[in-house]
C-alpha positions in Angstrom: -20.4 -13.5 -35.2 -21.3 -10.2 -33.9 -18.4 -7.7 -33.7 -16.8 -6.8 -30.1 -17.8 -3.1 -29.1 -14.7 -0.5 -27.7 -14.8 -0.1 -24.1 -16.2 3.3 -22.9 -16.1 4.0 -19.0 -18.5 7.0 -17.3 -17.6 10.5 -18.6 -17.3 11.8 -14.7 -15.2 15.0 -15.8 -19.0 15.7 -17.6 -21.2 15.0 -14.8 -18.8 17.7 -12.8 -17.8 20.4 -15.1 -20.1 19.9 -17.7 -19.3 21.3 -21.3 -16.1 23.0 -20.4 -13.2 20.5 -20.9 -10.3 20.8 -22.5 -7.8 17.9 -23.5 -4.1 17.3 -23.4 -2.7 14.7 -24.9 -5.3 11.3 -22.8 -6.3 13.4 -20.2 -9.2 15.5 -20.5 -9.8 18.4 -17.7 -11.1 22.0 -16.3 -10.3 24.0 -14.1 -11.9 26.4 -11.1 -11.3 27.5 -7.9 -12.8 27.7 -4.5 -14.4 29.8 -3.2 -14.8 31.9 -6.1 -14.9 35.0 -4.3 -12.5 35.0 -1.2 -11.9 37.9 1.3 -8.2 39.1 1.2 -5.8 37.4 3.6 -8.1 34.5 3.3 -7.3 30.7 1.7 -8.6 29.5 -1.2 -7.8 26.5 -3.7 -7.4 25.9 -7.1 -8.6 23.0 -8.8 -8.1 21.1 -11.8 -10.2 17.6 -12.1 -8.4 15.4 -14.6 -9.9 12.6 -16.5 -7.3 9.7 -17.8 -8.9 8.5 -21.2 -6.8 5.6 -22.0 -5.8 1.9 -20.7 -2.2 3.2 -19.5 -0.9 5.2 -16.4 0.2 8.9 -17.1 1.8 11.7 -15.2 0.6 15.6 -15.5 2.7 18.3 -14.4 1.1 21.1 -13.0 2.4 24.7 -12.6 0.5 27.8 -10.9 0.7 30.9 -12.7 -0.2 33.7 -10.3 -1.2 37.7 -10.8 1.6 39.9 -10.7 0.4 43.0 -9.1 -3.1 43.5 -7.7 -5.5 46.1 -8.9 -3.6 48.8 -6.7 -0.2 47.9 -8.5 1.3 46.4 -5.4 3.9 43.4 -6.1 2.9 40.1 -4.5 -0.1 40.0 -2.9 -0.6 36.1 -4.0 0.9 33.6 -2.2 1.1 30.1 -2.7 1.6 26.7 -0.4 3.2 24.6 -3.7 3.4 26.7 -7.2 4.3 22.9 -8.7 2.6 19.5 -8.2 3.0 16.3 -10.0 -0.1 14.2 -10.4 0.2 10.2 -11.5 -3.2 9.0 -12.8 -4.1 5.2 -12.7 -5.1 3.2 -15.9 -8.9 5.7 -16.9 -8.7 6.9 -13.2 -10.5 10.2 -12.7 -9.6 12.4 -10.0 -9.0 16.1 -9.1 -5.8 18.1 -7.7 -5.9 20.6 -5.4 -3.3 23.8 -4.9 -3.3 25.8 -2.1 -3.2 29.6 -2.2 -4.0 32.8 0.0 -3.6 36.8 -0.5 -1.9 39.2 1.6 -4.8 41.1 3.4 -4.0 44.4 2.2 -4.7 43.1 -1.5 -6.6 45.5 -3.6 -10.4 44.2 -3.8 -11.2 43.6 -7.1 -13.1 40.9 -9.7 -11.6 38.8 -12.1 -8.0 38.2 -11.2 -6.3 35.5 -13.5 -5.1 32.4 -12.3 -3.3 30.6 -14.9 -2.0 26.3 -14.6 0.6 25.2 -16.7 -0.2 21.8 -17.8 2.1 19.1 -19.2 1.2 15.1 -19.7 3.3 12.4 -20.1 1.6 8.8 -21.1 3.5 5.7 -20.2 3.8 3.8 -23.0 1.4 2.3 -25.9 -2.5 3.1 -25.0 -5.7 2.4 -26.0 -8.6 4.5 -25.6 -11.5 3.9 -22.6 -13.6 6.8 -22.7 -14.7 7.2 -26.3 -15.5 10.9 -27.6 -18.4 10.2 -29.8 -20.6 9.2 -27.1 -20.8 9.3 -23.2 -20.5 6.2 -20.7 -23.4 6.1 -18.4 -22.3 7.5 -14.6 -24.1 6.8 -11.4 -22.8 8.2 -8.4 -24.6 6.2 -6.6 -21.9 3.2 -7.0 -19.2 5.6 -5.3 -18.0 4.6 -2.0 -19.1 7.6 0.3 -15.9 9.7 0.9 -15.9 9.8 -3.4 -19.6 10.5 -3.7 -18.7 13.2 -0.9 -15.6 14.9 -3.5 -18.1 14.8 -6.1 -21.2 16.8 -4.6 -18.6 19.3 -3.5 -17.3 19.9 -7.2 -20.3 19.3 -8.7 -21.6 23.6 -7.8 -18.5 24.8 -8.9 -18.0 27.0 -12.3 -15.9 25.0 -14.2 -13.2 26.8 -17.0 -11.4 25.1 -20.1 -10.4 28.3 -21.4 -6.7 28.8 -22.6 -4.4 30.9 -21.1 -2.8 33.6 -23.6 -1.7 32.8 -27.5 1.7 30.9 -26.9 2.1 27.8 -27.7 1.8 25.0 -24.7 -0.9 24.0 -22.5 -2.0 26.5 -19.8 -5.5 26.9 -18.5 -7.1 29.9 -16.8 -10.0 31.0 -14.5 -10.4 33.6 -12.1 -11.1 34.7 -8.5 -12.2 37.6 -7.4 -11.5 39.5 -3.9 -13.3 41.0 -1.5 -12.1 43.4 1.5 -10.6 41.4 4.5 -8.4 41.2 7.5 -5.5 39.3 9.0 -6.5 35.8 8.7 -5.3 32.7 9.9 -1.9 31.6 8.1 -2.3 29.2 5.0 -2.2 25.5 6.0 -3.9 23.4 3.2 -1.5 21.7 1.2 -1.4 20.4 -2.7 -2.6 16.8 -3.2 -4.2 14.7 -5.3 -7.9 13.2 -4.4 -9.4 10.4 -6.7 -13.0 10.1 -7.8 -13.2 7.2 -9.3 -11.1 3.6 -10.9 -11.7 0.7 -12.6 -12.0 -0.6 -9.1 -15.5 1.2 -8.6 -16.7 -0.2 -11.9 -18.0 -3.9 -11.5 -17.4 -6.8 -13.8 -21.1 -7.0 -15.0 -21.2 -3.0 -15.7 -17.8 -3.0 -17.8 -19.4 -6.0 -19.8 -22.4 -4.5 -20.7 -20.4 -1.6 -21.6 -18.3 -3.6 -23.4 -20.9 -5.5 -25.7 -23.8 -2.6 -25.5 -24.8 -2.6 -29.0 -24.3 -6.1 -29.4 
């Protein structure tokens, strides 16, 4: 009798952010923002797609980490709608979340300031692994429903970052925006949320068999 094969659903975080992903405990993620280059007094979002590698639910905890001072020394130039958002991913659901933020318009023009995340997980209980790291599950975005398949062209351009923020111990991730010279803009209304991609619900019966028993 031929031996059942692990499960392993699409690797979406890879279609998106390609090679940079970085893991905490069963969620793999990256990070960027958008736009990348913003004009002062102006919104823009950071963004963290988060990919749920096991059978179980889990919770991440997210905390923004913002510059200091600006590249003229002045004090808080960065402001935020929500500095802390907590995210609850469905059983291998894939997903991104979204924090608002916006800088004063008299902020210094400069590239490359640092915006760090502060990223905890919690799993609920015992799991079992769905998206297997020896090998990638096949993806079609064509089997999105069109408000998903709409998320995912928008992320797809980004530049996506898996690079750790600072030597101490924990899990914080960083990426950077830079700023151009602006004016009094309008005042920040985006807010934080959570926007899915994709869940076993966008995975039909005959696809997660095949899957299933590929080798077989």
């Amino acid at each position: 009798m031929a031996q059942q094969q692990t499960i392993n659903y699409p690797d979406v975080l890879g279609f998106v952010a390609k090679e940079a992903r970085h893991t905490v405990g069963p969620v793999e993620m990256s990070l960027a923002v958008r736009p990348q280059a913003v004009k002062a007094g102006k919104p823009f979002e950071v963004i963290l797609v988060m990919q749920n590698t096991v059978d179980t639910p889990v919770d991440v905890s997210l905390t923004l980490q913002l510059p200091d001072k600006d590249a003229n020394g002045q004090k808080g130039r960065f402001l935020h709608g929500t500095d802390r958002l907590v995210v609850g991913l469905a059983s291998a659901e894939v997903g991104y979340a979204m924090l608002p933020m916006s800088t004063l318009p008299d902020t210094a023009p400069a590239d490359g300031y640092a915006i760090g995340l502060d990223i905890s997980v919690k799993a609920d209980g015992k799991a079992e692994r769905v998206r297997q790291g020896d090998s990638e599950g096949e993806f079609d975005p064509k089997t999105l429903p069109t408000d998903k398949r709409e998320r995912l062209a928008d992320l797809v351009g980004l530049t996506f970052s898996a690079k750790k923020r600072g030597f101490l111990r924990g899990n914080a991730l960083e990426t950077s925006v830079s700023v151009l010279p602006g004016k009094v803009g309008a005042p920040l209304k985006l807010k934080a949320g959570w926007h899915s991609l994709w869940t076993l619900e966008d995975i039909s019966d005959t696809t997660a068999l095949i899957e299933k028993y590929r080798d077989v």
